[in-house]
C-alpha positions in Angstrom: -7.4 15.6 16.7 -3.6 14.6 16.2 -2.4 12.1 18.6 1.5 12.0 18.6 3.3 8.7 20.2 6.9 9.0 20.7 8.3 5.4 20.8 11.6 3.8 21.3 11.7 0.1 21.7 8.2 -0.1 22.5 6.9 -3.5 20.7 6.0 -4.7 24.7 4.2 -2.2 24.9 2.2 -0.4 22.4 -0.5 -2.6 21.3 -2.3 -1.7 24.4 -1.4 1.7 24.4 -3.0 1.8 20.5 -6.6 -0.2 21.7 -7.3 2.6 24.6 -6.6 5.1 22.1 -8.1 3.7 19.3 -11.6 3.3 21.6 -11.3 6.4 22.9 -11.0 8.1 19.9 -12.9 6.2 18.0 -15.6 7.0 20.5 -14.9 10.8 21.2 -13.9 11.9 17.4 -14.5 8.9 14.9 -13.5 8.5 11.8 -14.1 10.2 8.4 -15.2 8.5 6.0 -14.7 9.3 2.5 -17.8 11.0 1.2 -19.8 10.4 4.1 -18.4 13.2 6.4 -19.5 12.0 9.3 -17.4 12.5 12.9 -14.3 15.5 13.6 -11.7 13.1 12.7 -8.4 12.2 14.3 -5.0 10.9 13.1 -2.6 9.0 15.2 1.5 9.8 14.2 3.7 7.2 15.8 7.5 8.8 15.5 9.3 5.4 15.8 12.4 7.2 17.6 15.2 4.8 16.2 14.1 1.5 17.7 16.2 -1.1 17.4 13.0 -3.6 17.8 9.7 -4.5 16.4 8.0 -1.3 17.3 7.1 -0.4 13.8 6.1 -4.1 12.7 3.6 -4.2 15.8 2.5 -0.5 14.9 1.5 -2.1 11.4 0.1 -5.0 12.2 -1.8 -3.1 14.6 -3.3 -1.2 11.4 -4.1 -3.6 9.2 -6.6 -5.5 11.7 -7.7 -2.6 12.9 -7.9 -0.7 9.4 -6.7 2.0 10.1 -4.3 2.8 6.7 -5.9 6.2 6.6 -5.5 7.3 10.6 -2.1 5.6 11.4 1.0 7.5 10.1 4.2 6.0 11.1 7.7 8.1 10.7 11.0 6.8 11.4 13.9 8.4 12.8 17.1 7.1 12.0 19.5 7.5 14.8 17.4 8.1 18.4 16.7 11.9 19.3 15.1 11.2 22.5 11.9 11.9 23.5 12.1 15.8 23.1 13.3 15.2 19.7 11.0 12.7 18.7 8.2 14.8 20.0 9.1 18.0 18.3 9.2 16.5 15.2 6.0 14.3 15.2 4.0 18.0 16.3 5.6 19.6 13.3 4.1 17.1 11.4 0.2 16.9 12.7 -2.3 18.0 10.6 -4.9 18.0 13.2 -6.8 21.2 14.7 -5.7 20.3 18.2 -2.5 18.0 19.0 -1.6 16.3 22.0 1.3 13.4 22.8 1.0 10.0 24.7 3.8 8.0 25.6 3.5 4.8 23.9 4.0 2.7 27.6 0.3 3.7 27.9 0.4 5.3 31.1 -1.6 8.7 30.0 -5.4 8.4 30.3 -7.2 8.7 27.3 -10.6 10.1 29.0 -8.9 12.9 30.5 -7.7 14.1 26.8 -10.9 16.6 27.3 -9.8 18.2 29.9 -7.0 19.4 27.4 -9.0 20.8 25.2 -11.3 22.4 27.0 -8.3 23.7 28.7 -6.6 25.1 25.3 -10.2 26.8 24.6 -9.8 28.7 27.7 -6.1 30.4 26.8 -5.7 30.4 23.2 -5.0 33.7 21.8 -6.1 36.2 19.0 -4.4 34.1 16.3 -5.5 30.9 17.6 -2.3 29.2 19.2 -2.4 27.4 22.8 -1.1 24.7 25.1 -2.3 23.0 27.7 -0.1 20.8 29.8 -1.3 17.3 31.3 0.6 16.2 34.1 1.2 12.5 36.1 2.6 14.3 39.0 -0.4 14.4 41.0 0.7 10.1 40.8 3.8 10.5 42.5 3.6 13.6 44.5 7.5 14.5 44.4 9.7 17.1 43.9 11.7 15.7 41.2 8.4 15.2 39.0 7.0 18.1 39.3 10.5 20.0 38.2 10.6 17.8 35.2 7.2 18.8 34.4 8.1 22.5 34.6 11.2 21.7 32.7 9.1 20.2 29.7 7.0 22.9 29.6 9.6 25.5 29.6 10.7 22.7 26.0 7.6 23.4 25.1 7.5 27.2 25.3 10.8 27.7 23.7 10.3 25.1 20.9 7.1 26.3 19.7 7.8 29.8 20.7 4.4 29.9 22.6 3.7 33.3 24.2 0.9 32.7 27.2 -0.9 33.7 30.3 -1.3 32.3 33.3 -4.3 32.3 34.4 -4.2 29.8 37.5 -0.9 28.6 39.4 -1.2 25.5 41.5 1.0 23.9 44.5 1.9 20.6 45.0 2.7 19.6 48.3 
């Protein structure tokens, strides 16, 4: 599992977003150990989208009391790309069998991250490749977030050049 976390001035903020993540996936994945084998595995990327603040400091000292030099990968972009850009180029970069993205404010829920999965089991195609959206609309209930949502996937579609099927449409209302 590949967790990507586009951040941007995020040093408030992403220690707490890093411990549910780190207990969740400690939990659902572990780690592998060398020689021993044991768990899937997961690796968390933090793109550090040109932050002007301690984002990557915190991210580090973050990994050395949690030990995790051989889950945490950290790259920096130099100028800000915005979080399009800085997620595009942190899921280029995943080495994981499945990838997903959190926003480093910690607002996604970790325990739903099955969901995802199983989701992506359910559409990939005959040469493996799938997506699977997750969605805080249902939070707000609005117009304006659901269009967003449709306009990310449609980044996502066209970025990764995804072909797919629908295979259930919901409303919101």
């Amino acid at each position: 599992m590949s967790l990507v976390v586009p951040a941007y001035n995020e040093e408030e903020r992403l220690t707490g977003m890093l411990e549910e993540a780190l207990s969740f996936l400690d939990t659902t994945y572990g780690r592998i150990s060398k020689g021993k084998g044991t768990g899937t595995g997961y690796e968390i990327l933090l793109v550090n989208d040109g932050s002007k603040d301690r984002t990557v400091e915190i991210a580090l000292e973050f990994s050395r009391k949690n030990g995790l030099h051989d889950v945490l990968r950290i790259v920096t972009l130099e100028e800000n790309r915005g979080k399009g850009g800085a997620v595009t180029h942190g899921m280029r970069h995943v080495r994981g069998e499945y990838a997903v993205f959190a926003d480093a404010d910690g607002a996604s829920r970790f325990k739903d991250l099955g969901k995802l999965v199983e989701g992506v089991k359910e559409v990939v195609d005959e040469e493996g490749r799938g997506v699977a959206v997750g969605s805080r609309a249902w939070l707000v209930g609005s117009e304006a977030v659901v269009k967003v949502c449709f306009s990310f996937f449609d980044f996502l579609v066209f970025s990764f050049r995804i072909t797919f099927q629908w295979t259930e449409i919901a409303s919101v209302t």
